[in-house]
C-alpha positions in Angstrom: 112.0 123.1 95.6 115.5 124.5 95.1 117.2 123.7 91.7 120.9 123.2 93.6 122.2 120.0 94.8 120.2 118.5 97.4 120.3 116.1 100.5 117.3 113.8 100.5 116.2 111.5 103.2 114.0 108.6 101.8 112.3 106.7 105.4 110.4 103.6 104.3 112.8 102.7 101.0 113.2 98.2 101.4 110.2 97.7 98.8 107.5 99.8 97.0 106.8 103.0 96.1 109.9 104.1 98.4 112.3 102.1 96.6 111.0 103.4 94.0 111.8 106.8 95.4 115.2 106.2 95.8 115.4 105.3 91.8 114.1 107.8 90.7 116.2 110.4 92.5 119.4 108.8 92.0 118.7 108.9 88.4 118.4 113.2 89.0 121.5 115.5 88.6 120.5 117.8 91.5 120.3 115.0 94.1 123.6 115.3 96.4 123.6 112.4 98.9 120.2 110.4 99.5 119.6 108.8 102.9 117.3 105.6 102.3 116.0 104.0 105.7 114.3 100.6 106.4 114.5 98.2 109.2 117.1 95.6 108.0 119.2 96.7 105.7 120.5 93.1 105.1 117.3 92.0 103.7 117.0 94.7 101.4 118.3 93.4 98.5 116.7 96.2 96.2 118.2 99.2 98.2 121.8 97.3 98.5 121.7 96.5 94.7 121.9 100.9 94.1 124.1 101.4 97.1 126.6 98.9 95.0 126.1 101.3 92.0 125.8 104.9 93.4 128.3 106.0 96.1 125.8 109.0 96.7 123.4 106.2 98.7 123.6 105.5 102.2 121.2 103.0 104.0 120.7 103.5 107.4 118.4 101.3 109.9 115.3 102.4 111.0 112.3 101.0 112.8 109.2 103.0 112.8 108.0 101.4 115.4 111.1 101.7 117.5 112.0 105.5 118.6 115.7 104.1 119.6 116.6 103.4 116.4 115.4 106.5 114.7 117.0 108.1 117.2 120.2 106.2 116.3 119.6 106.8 112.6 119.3 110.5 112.8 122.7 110.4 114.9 124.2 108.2 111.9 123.1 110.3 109.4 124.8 113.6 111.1 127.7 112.0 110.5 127.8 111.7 106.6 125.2 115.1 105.8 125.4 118.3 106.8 121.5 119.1 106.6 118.7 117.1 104.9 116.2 119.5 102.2 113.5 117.1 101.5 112.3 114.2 103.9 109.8 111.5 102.3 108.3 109.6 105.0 106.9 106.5 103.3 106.5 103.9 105.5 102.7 102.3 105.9 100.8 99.6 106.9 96.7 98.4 105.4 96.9 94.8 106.2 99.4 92.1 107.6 99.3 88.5 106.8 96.2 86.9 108.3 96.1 89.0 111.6 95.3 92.2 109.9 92.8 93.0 107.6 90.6 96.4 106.8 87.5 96.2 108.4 84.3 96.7 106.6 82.3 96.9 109.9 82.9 98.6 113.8 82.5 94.7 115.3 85.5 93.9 113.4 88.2 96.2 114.9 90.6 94.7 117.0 93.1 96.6 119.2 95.8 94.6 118.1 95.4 96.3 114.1 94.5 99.8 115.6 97.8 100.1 117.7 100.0 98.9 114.5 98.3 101.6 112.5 98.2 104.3 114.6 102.0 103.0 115.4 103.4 103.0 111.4 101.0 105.4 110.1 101.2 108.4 112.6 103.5 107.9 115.5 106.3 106.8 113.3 106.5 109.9 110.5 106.1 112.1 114.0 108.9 110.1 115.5 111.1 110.3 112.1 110.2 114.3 111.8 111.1 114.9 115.7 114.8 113.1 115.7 115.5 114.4 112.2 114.0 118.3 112.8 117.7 119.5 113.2 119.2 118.6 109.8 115.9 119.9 108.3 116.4 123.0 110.2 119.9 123.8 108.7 118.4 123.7 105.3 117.6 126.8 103.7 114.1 125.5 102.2 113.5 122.4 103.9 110.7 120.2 103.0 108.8 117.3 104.8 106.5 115.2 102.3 104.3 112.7 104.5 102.6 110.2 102.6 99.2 109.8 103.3 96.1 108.7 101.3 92.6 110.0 100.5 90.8 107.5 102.6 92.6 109.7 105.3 90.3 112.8 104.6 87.4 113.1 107.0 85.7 115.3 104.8 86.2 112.8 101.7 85.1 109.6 103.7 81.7 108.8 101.6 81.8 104.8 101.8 83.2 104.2 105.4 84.8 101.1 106.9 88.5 100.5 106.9 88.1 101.8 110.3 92.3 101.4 111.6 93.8 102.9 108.4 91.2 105.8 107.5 91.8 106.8 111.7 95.5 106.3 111.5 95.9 108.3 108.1 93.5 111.5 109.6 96.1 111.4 112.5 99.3 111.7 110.7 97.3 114.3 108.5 96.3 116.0 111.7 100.4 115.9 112.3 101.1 117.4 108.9 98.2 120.4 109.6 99.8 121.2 113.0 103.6 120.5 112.0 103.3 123.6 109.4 102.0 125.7 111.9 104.6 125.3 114.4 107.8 125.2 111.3 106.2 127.9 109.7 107.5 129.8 113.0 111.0 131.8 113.2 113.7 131.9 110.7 114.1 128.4 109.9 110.9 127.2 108.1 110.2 124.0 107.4 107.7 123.0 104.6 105.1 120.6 105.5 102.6 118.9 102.9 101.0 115.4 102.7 100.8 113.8 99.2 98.3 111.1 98.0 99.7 108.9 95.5 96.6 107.4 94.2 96.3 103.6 94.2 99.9 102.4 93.5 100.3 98.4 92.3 101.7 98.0 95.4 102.2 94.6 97.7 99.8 97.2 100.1 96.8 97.2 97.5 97.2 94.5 95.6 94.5 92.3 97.6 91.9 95.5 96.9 92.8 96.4 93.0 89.7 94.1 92.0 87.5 97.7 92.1 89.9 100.5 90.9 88.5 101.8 87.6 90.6 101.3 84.7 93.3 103.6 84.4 93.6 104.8 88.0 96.3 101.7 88.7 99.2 103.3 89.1 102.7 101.8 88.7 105.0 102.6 91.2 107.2 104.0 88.4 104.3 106.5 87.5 103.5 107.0 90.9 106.8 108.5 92.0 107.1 110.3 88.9 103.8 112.1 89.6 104.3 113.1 93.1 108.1 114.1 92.3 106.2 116.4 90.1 103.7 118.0 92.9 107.1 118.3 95.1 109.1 120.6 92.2 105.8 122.8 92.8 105.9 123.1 96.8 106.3 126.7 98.4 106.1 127.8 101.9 102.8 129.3 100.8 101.7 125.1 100.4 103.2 124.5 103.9 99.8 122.2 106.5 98.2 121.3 102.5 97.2 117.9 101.5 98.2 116.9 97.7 96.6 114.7 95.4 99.1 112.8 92.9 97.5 115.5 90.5 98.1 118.3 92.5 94.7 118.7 93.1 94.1 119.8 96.9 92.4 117.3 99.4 90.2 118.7 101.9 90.9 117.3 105.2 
């Protein structure tokens, strides 16, 4: 990615490794204006702390779930930023209260959990990426960074289960794959890779960290730092490839 000041469009930024995100650009030089997105901005105690202390942060509302307010976000946005050079889309979902859980078996999916996965984890980024597309397109070397996971890697998938969020994270891979195909088109390019952050201490993994060998816990503060570091690497060349937080290629 380009050394100049940038516009930076954080989607997913109230808690987690997205907040994070927004920390750690806001604490780089190059980073012009940064767009942070979640659904209620007046809950987001976090993201209104830094908006108090950097006038570069703006915090707009967006659903993932909602195409009417993305819609309404990416209209907001045009108003305060020119283009946008590096989209994160970091919303996801694994499990929700007691209603949704992974499933370790096929008798235990439930359409309710499928349609919320598929919902957050691939319609949403290809909602964000379609309202957004014509900021990205007025940047010179635009790049789209979906955030997926290795469970989302057909080829990879050795121990099964988890049926909802393995499915929904091959789909918004499969978006990645075809996205750089069609933006690799014409004289606007647009950069598309997915990232896998490893296992982040994260309110999403924390009821499954029992397992994760030692030393492969991330902190979200390591996390970030890690992919920020496969994202200063990204070329047209890496446009439809799927990252590992060591910059290690995933197979899909």
């Amino acid at each position: 990615m380009q050394d100049t000041p940038r516009t930076i469009l954080v989607q997913g930024a109230s808690r987690g490794i997205g907040l994070e995100f927004v920390r750690q650009l806001l604490a780089r030089g190059e980073v012009a204006k940064l767009l942070a997105t979640c659904r209620d901005p007046k809950t987001a105690a976090g993201l209104a702390g830094l908006q108090q202390q950097d006038q570069r942060l703006r915090v707009l509302t967006l659903d993932v779930e909602d195409e009417a307010s993305i819609r309404l976000a990416a209209r907001d946005a045009g108003k305060h930023v020119t283009h946008i050079d590096l989209l994160i889309n970091c919303a996801g979902v694994l499990h929700e209260g007691e209603v949704m859980a992974p499933e370790r078996r096929i008798s235990q999916i439930e359409p309710g959990s499928l349609h919320k996965s598929f919902a957050v984890n691939a319609v949403g980024p290809a909602l964000v990426i379609k309202h957004f597309l014509g900021l990205l397109q007025k940047s010179d070397q635009a790049v789209v960074a979906n955030l997926s996971a290795r469970v989302g890697s057909i080829t990879d998938n050795r121990l099964g289960g988890w049926y909802a969020y393995r499915m929904s994270k091959a789909a918004q891979n499969m978006l990645t794959r075809t996205l750089a195909v069609e933006l690799g088109r014409g004289a606007r390019k647009v950069t598309v890779v997915a990232l896998h952050p490893g296992t982040v201490d994260t309110d999403l993994s924390r009821p499954f960290q029992a397992n994760v060998p030692e030393g492969r816990l991330f902190s979200r503060q390591r996390a970030v730092r890690q992919l920020l570091d496969v994202l200063a690497g990204v070329e047209m060349k890496d446009s439809g490839r799927f990252f590992a937080w060591d910059g290690s290629e995933i197979p899909w």
